[in-house]
Backbone as CSV, one residue per row, in Angstrom:
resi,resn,N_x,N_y,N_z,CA_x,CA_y,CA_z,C_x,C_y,C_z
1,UNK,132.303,86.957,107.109,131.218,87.547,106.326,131.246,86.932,104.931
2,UNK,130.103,86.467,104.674,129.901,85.822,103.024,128.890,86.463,102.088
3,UNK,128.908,86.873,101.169,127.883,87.650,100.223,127.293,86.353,99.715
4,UNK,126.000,86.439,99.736,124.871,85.494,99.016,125.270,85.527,97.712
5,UNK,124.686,83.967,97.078,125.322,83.986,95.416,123.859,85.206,94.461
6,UNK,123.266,85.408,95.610,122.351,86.686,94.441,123.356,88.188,94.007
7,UNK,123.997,88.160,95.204,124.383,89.906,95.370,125.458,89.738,94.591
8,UNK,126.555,88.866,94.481,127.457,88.227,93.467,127.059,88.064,91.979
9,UNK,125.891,87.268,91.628,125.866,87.087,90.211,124.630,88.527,90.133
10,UNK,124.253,89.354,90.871,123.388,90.385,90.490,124.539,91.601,90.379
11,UNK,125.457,91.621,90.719,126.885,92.462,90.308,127.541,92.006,88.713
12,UNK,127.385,90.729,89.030,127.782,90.218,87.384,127.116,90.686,86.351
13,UNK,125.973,90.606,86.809,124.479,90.530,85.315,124.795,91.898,85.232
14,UNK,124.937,92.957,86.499,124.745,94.176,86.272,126.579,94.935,85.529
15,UNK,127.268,94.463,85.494,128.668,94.905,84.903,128.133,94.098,83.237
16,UNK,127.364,92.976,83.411,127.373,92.503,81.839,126.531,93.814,81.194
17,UNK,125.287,94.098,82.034,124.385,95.392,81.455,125.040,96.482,80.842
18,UNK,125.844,97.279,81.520,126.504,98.075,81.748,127.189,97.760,80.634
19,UNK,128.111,96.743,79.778,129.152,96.417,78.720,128.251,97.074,77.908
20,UNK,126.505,96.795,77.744,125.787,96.951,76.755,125.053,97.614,76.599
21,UNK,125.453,99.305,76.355,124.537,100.114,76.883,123.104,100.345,76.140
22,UNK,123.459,99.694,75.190,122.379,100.118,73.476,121.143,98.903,74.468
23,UNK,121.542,98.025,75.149,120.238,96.464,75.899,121.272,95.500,75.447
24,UNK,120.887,94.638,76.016,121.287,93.498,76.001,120.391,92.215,76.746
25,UNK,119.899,91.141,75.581,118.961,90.481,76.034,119.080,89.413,77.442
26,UNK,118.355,88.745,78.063,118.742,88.194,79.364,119.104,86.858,78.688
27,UNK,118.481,85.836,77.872,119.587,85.035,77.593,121.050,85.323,77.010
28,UNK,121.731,86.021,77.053,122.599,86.949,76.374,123.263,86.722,78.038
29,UNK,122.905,87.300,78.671,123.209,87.408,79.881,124.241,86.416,80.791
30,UNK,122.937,85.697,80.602,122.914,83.991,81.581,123.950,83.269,79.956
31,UNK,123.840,83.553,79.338,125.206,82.637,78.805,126.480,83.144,79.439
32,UNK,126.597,84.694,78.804,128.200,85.631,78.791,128.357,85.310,80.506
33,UNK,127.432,85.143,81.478,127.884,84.989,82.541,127.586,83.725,83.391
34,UNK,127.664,82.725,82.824,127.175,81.092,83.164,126.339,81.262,84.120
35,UNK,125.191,81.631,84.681,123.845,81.797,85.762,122.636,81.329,84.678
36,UNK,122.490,80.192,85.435,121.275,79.968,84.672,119.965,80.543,84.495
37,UNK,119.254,80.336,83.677,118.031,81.740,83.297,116.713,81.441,84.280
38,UNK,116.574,80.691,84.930,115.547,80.312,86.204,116.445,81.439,87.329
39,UNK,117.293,80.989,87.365,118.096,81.898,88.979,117.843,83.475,88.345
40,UNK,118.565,83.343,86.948,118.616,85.098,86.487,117.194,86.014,86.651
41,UNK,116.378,85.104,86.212,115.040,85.618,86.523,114.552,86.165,88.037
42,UNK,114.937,85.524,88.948,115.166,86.190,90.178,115.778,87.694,90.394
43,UNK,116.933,87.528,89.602,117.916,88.791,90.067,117.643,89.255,89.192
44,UNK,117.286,89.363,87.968,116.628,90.529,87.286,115.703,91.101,87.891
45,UNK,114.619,90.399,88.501,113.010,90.747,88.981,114.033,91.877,90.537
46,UNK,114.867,91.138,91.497,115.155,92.298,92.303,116.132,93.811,91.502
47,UNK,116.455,93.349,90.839,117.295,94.888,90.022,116.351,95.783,89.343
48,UNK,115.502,94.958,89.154,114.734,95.644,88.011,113.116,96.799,89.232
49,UNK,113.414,95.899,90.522,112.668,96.612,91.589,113.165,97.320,91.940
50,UNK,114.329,97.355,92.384,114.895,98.168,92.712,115.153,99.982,92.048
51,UNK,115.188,99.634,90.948,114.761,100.927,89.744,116.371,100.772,89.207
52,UNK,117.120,99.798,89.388,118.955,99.809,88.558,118.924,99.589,87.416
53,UNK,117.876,98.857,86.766,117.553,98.271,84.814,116.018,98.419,84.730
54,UNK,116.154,98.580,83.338,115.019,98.756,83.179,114.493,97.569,81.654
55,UNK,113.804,96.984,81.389,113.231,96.523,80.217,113.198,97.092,78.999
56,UNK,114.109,97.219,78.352,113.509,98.076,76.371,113.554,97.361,75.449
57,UNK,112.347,97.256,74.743,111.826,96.545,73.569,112.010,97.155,72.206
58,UNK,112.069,96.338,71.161,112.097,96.869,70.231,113.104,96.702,69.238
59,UNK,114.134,97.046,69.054,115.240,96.571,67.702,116.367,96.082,68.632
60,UNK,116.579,97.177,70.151,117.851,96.708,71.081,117.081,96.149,72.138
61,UNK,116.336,95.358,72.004,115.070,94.753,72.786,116.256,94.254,74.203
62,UNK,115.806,94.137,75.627,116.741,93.201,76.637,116.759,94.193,77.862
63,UNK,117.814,94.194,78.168,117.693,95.448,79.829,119.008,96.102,79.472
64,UNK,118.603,97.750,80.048,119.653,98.818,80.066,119.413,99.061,81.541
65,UNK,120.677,99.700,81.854,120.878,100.637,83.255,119.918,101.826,82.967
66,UNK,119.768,102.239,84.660,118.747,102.846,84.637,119.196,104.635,84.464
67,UNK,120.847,104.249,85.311,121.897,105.596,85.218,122.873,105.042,84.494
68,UNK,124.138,106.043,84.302,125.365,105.673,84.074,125.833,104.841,84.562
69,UNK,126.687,104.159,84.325,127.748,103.470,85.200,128.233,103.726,86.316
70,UNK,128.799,105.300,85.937,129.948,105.986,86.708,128.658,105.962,88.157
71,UNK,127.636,106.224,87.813,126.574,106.777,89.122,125.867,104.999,90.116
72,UNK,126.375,104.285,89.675,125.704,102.909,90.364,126.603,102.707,91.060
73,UNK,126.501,102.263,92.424,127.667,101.768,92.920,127.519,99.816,93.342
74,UNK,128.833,99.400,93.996,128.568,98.112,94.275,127.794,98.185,95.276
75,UNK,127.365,99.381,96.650,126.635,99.152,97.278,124.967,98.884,96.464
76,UNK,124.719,99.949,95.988,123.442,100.338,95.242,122.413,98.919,94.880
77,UNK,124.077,97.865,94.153,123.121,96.278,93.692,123.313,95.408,94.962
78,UNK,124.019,95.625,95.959,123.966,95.054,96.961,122.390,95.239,97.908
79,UNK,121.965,96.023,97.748,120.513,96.760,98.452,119.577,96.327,97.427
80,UNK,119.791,96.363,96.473,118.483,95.441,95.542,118.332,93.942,96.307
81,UNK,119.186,93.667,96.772,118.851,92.059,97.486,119.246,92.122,98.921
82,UNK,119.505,93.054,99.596,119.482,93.093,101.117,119.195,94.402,101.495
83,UNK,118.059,94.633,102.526,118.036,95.749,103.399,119.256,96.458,103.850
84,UNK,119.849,96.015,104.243,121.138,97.358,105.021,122.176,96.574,105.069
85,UNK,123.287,96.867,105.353,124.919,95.774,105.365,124.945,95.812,106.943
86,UNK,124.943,94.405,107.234,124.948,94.568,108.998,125.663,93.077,108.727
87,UNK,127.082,92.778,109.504,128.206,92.255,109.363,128.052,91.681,110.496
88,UNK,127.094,91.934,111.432,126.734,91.246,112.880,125.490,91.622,113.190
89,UNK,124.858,90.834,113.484,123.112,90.866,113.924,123.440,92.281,114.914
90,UNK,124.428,92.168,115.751,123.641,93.450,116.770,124.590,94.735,116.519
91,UNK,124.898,94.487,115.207,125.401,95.960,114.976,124.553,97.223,115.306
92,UNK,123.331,96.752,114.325,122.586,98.160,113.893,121.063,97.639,114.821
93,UNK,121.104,96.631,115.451,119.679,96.146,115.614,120.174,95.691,117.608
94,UNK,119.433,96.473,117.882,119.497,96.159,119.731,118.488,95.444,120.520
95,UNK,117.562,94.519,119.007,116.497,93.380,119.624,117.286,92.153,119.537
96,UNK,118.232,91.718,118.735,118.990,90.532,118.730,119.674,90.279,119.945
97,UNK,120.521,91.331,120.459,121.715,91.180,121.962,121.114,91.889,123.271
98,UNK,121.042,90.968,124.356,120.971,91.161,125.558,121.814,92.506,125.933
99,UNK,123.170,92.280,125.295,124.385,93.042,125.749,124.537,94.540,125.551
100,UNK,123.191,94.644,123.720,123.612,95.569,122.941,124.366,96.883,123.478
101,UNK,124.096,97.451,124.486,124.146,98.847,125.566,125.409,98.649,125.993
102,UNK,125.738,97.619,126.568,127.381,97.615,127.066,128.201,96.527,126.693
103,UNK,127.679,95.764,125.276,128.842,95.310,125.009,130.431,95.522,124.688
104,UNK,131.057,95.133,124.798,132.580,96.269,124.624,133.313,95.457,123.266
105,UNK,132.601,94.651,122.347,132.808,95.066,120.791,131.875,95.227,119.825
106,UNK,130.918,96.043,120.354,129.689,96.567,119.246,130.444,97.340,118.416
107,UNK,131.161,98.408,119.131,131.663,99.283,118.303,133.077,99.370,117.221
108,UNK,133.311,98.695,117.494,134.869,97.257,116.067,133.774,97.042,115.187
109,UNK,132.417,96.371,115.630,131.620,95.899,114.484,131.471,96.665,113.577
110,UNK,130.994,97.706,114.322,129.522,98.705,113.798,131.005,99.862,113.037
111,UNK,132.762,99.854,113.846,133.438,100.798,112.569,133.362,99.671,111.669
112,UNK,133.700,98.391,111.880,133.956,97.396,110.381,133.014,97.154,109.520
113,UNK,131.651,97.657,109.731,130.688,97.334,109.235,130.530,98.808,108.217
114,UNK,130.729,100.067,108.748,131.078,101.167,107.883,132.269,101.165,107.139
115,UNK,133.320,100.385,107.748,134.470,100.524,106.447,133.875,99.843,104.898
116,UNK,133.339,98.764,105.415,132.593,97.950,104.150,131.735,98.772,103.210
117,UNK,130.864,99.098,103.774,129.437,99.750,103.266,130.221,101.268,102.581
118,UNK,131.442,101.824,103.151,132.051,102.991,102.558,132.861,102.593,101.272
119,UNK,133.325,101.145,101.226,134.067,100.923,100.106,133.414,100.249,99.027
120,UNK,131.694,99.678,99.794,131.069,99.638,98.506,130.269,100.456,98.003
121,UNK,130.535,101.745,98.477,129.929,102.914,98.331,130.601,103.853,97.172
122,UNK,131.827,103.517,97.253,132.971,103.939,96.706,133.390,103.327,95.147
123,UNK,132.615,101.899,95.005,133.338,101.329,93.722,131.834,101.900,93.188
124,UNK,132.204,102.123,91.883,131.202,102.052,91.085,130.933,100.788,89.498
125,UNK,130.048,100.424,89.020,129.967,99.912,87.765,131.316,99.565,87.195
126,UNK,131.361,101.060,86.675,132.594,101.744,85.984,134.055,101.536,86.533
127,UNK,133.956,101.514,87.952,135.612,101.217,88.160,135.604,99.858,88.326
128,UNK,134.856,98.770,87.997,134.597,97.504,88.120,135.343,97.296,86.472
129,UNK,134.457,97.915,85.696,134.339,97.333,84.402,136.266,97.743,84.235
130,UNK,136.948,98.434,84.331,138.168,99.124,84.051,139.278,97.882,83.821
């Protein structure tokens, strides 16, 4: 299993947010976290859909979280750039496998696929930033 370089540097941008709770501008960003500001623009536009940051203008002009820290988890920015955590096409989906009904390791997947999704359920912002 490999995490896309969005869900990776959209965890980054979002622990840099989080350092700065007053905003912090997006070139600010893409320096403190070497992602260049063409890619960042991407993963801002999905975080910022998602409802995790928000845009504030003005004297602390840049992006704030939308909650606390303590309340975001690593799953939360993982779902700004993927539908659901599925660790094998026929975990959760029984149009991909012929087998799906009696294969005899759907279910190794589908616990390993909840141990994941429970432990990124489990970290938050905050125990990142620590």
């Amino acid at each position: 299993m490999r995490l896309n370089t969005k869900i990776r540097y959209g965890l980054r941008a979002m622990i840099e947010i989080a350092l700065h709770p007053e905003g912090i501008l997006q070139k600010d960003i893409s320096v403190n976290q070497s992602i260049s500001t063409k890619y960042l623009d991407q993963i801002i536009a999905s975080l910022k859909a998602s409802g995790l940051i928000i845009r504030v203008s003005g004297k602390r002009s840049g992006y704030k979280l939308t909650r606390n820290a303590k309340e975001i988890s690593v799953y939360d920015v993982y779902k700004a750039f993927e539908f659901e955590l599925d660790i094998n096409d026929c975990s959760i989906n029984s149009q991909t496998c012929i087998l799906f009904e009696q294969c005899n390791t759907r279910s190794y997947w589908c616990d390993l696929n909840s141990v994941i999704a429970d432990h990124m359920k489990n970290k938050t912002l905050a125990d990142l930033i620590k």
